[in-house]
C-alpha positions in Angstrom: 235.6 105.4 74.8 232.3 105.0 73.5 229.5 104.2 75.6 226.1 103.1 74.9 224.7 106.5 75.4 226.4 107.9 72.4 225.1 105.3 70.2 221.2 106.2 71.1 220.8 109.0 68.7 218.8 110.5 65.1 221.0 107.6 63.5 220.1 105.1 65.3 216.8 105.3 64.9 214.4 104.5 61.8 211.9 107.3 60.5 208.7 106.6 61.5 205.3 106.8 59.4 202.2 107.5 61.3 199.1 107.7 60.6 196.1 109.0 62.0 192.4 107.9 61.1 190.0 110.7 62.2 190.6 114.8 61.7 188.6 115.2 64.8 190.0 117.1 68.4 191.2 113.5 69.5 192.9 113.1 66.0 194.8 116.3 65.6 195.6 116.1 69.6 197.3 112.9 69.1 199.3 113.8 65.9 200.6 117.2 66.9 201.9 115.6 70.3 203.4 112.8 68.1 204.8 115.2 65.5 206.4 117.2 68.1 208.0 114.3 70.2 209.0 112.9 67.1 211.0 116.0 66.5 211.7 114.8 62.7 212.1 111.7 63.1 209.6 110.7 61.4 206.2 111.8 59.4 202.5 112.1 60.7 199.9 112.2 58.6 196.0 112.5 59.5 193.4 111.1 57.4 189.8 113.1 57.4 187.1 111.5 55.3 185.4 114.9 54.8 186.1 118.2 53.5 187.1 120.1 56.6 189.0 118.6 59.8 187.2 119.7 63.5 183.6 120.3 62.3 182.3 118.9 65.9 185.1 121.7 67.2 183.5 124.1 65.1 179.4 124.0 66.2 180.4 122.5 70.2 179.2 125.1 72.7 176.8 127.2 70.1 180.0 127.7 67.9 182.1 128.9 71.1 183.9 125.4 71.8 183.2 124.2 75.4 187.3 123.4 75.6 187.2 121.8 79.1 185.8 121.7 82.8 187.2 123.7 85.5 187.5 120.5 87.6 191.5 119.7 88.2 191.3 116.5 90.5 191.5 113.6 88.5 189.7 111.5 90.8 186.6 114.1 90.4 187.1 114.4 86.7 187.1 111.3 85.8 182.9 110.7 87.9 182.0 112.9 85.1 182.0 109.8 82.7 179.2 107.4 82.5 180.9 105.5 80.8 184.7 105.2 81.2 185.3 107.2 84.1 187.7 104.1 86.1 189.7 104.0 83.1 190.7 108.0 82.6 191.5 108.5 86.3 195.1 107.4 86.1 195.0 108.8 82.2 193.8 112.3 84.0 196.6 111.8 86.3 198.9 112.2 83.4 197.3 114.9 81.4 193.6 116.4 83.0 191.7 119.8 82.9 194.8 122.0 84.2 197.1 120.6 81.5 194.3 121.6 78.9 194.4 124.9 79.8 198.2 125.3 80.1 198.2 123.6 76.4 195.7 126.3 74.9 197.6 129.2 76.7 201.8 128.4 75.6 200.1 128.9 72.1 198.1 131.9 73.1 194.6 130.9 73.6 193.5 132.0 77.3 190.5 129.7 78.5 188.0 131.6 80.4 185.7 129.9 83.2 181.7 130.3 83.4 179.8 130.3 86.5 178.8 126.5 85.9 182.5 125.5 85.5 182.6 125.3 81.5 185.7 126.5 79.8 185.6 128.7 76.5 188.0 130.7 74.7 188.1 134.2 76.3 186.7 134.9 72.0 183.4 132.7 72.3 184.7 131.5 69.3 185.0 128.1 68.3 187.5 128.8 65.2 189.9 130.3 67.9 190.4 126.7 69.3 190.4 125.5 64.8 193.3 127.9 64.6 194.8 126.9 67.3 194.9 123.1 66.1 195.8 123.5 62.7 198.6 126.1 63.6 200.1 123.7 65.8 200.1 120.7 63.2 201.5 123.5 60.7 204.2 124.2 63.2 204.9 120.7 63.8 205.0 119.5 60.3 201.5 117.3 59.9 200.1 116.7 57.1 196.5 116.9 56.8 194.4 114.9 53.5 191.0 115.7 53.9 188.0 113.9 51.6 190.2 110.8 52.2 188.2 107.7 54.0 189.7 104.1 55.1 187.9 101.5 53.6 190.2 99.0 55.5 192.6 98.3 57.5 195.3 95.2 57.3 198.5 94.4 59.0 201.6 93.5 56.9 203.8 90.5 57.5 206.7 92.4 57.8 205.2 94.9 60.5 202.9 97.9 60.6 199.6 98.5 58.8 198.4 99.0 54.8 195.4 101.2 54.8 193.1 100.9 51.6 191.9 104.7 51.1 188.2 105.6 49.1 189.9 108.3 47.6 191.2 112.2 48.5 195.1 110.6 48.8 197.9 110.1 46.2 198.9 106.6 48.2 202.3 107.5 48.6 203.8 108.3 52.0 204.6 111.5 53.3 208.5 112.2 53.3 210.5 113.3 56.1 211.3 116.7 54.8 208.2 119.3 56.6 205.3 118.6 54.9 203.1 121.4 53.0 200.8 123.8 55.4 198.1 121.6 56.9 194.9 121.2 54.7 196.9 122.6 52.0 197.8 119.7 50.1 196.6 119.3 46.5 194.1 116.0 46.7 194.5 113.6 44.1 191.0 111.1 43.9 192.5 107.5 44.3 189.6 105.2 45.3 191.6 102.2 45.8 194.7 103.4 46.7 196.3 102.2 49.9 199.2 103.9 52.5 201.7 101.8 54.3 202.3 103.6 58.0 204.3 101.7 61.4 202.1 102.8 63.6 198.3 103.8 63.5 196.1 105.7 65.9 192.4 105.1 64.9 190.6 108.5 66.3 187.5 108.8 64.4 184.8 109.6 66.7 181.4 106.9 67.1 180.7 106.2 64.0 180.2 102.3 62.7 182.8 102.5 60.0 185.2 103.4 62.4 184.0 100.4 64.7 184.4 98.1 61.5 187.9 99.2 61.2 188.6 98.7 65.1 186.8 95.3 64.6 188.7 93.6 61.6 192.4 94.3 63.6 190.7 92.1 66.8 189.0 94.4 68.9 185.8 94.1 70.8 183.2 96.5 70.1 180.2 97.5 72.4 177.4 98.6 70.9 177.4 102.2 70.0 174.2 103.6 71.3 173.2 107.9 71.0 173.8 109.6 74.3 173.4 113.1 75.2 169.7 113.6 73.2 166.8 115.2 74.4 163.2 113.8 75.5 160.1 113.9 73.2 156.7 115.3 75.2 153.6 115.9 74.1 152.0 117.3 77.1 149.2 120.3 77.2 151.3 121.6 79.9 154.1 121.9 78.0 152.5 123.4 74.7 153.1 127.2 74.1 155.9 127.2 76.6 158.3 126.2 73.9 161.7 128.2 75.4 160.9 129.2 78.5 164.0 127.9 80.9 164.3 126.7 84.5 167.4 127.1 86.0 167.3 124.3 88.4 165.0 121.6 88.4 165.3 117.9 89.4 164.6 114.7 86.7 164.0 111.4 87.2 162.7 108.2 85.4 160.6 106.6 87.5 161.4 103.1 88.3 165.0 103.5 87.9 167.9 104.7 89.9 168.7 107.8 87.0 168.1 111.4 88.8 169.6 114.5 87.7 169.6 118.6 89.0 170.2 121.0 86.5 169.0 123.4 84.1 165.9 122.3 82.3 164.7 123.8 79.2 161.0 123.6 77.3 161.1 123.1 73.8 158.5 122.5 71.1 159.0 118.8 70.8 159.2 117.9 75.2 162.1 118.9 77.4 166.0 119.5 77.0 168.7 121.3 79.0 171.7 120.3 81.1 169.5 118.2 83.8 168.1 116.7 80.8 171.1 115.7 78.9 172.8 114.6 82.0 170.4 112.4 82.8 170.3 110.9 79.0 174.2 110.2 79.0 173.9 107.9 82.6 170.9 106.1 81.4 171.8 105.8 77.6 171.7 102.3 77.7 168.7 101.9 80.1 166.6 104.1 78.1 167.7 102.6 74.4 166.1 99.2 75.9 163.1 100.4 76.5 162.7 102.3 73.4 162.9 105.8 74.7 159.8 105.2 75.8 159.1 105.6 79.6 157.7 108.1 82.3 159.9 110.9 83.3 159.6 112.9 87.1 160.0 116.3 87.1 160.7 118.7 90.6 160.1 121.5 89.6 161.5 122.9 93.0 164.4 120.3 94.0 165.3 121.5 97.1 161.7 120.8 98.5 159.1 117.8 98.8 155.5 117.6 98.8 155.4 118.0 102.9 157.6 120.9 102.7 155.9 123.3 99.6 152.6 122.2 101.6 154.3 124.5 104.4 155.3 127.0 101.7 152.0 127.5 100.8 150.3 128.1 104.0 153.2 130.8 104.8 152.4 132.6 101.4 149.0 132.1 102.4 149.6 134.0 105.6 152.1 136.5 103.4 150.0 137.8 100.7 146.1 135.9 100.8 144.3 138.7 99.4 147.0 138.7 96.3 145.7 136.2 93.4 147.4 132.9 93.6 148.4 133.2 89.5 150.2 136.6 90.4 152.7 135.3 93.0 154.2 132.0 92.1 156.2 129.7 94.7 160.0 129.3 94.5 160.6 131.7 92.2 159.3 129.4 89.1 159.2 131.5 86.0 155.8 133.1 85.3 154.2 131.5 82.6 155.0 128.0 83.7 153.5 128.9 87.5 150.3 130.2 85.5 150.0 127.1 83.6 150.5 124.4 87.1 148.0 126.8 88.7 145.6 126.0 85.8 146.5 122.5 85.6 146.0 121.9 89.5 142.3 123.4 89.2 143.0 126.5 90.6 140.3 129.4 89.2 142.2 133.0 87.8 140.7 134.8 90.5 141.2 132.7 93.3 142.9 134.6 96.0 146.1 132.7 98.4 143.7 133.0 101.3 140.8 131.4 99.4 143.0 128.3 98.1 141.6 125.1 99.3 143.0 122.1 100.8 142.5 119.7 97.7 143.8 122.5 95.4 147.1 123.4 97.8 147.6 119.4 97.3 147.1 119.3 93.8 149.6 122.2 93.3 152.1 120.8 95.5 151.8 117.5 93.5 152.3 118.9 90.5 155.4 121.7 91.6 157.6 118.2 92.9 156.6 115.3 91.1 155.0 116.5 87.9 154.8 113.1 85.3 155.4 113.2 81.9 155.9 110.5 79.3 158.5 110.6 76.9 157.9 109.1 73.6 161.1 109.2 72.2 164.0 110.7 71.8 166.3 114.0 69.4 170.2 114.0 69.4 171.8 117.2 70.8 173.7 118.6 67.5 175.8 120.6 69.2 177.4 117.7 71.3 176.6 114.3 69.5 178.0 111.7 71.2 178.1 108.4 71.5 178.1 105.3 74.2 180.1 102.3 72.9 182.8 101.8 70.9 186.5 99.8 71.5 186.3 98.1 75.0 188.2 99.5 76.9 189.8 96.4 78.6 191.7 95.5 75.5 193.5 99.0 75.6 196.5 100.1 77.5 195.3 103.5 79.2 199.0 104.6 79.8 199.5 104.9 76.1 196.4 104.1 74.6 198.1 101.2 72.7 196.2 98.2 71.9 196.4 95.3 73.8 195.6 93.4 71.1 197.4 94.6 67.7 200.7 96.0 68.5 201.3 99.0 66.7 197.4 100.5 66.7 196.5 103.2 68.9 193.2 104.4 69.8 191.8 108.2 71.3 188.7 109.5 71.7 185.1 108.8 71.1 185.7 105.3 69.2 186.9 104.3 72.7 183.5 103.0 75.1 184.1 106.7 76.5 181.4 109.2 77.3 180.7 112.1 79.4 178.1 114.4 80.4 177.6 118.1 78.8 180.0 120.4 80.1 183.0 120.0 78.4 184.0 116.5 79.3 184.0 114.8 76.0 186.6 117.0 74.6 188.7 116.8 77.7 188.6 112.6 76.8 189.9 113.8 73.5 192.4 115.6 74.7 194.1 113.6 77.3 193.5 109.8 75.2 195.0 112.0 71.9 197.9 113.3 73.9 198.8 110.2 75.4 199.1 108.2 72.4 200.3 110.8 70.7 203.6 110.9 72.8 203.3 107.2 73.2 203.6 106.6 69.4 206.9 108.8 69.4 208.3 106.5 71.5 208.4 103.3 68.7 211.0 105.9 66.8 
């Protein structure tokens, strides 16, 4: 007798063409878990607009390719997002950090962790992660048409989606048999062209074209604004100091509720660092409305106050008075920046600890916590551009990423109103929103 479970089967089941808008992480992510689930039973095809797939792989990290965070609890992962975070934590419950890493390793990529919980390749190369990818979508039959944009995006009557290409793709779709090596195929300019697919996963990073596309199938888009960027100064106490780091220091903008501890670094055009892009990705939109243009805190020495590095002083005073106060600098501040506060707070070269005054003592304590600068505006992070805004995320199904207002579109990645701080975190977005509609889209087979 035949039951219903030997009817479900390759037969009984149409070939599905998908296609994916974006040659980014989230992009290839999402078609290499569809392309495997799909097991042949249908076609995936990406569409890059440039000439390369992964460039933001390739330069993240200083060209090492900061895969992940070493944080495993999906509940903490997800408070790494300023924007976003609610949304991933049952997403993260399905596919997080640890998942990540066991990803990279069954194809032979072993992560390693840095003291500040950032995950690289054990290479400190970027193209390890690049081969990785594009080995993976060779393996599970992707097809990969690179200097091909979308132009737009329309649903057919009949079900499924006709995208009108600006060139770099022949228009016809791929076949079922395994498709060439990925980024191998010969382009053919066809400005005008268009590609039928069943299902489409837009993964195209924060960039308005993308935004366009999400917009003309229904969706709600919140304004894309730069996040992760560093502050413009132009400060006398600043100037010559133009790499010197701080490992920990504590930022603020005054007036608001933004604070951030981390690494700070001085550069020729203000401040950057960890603490500092931290502290741009919370307040990205707070800071846009005022036009990067507002009075920034800096503590020097965050795990004191003014009343307690008044202390400190008087016990160095006690410690070493007849030393020179520009020769032995408080909390361990590096050397030329202590020099430069001592000058700043009125303090002569040849003052002695034990000769320090009380108005000077207060003036150098003021400056070591609650140093003011004003920024002026603002310079995006190249290494890790990213944007806030994007899709809203209410209007998207975060079990499988599938629209909840087009059926048959998918979305993953940084188009999504999805950000997070440096560290890793904006990959690991990628990865889990690209893996879940990835193996969500094998399931309309």
């Amino acid at each position: 007798m035949t039951t219903d479970e030997d009817k479900v089967g390759d037969s009984s089941r149409r070939h599905l063409r998908v296609v994916v808008v974006g040659g980014g992480a989230a992009g290839f992510f999402g078609a290499i878990a569809c392309a495997e689930a799909l097991q042949g039973r249908g076609s995936v095809t990406i569409l890059e607009r440039g000439t390369n797939g992964l460039q933001k792989v390739k330069i993240s990290g200083g060209g090492r390719c900061n895969v992940t965070h070493s944080c495993f609890e999906p509940k903490e992962l997800a408070k790494r997002y300023p924007r976003g975070g609610p949304a991933l934590i049952g997403a993260f419950h399905r596919f997080q950090a640890e998942d990540t890493v066991k990803w990279f390793e069954a194809r032979g990529v072993v992560l390693k962790t840095e003291a500040d919980g950032r995950m690289f390749p054990t290479t400190d190369q970027s193209q390890t992660i690049i081969h990785c990818l594009m080995e993976s979508a060779r393996a599970a039959g992707v097809e990969l048409r690179t200097n091909c944009g979308v132009e737009r995006v329309e649903r057919r009557s009949e079900g499924g989606f006709r995208l009108h290409l600006a060139g770099g793709a022949s228009g016809v779709a791929p076949s079922p048999r395994p498709s060439p090596p990925v980024g191998e195929r010969e382009e053919i300019a066809t400005s005008g062209a268009s590609l039928d697919c069943d299902v489409l996963l837009l993964a195209t990073g924060g960039v308005k074209a993308a935004d366009v596309l999400a917009a003309s199938l229904g969706h709600t888009i919140e304004p894309p604004l730069p996040s992760l960027f560093t502050f413009h100064i132009a400060d006398k106490r600043l100037e010559g100091l133009s790499g010197l780091a701080v490992e920990r220091a504590t930022v603020s903008v005054a007036g608001t509720k933004l604070k951030e501890t981390g690494p700070v670094l001085i550069t020729h055009w203000g401040l950057s660092g960890p603490g500092i892009l931290r502290l741009s990705a919370w307040g990205a939109r707070e800071l846009a409305a005022c036009d990067y243009k507002f009075p920034l805190r800096v503590n020097w020495l965050p795990e004191h106050n003014f009343e307690s590095v008044i202390a400190l002083a008087q016990q160095q005073r006690g410690l070493t008075g007849a030393k020179r106060v520009l020769n032995v600098s408080l909390g361990g501040l590096p050397s030329r920046l202590w020099e430069r506060l001592v000058a700043t707070a009125g303090v002569a070269e040849q003052t002695q600890w034990a000769g320090l005054n009380k108005a000077q003592t207060q003036a150098l304590a003021r400056l070591l916590v609650e140093s003011e600068f004003t920024v002026t505006g603002k310079s995006m992070n190249k290494e890790e551009f990213v944007t806030c805004g994007g899709v809203r995320l209410a209007e998207v199904d975060f079990k499988t990423m599938a629209s909840r207002v087009c059926p048959g579109l998918y979305f993953a990645g940084e188009l999504l109103d999805i950000d997070g701080i440096t560290g890793g975190f904006n990959f690991q977005a990628a990865w889990t929103t690209g893996w879940l509609a990835g193996n969500a889209m094998a399931q309309c087979a």
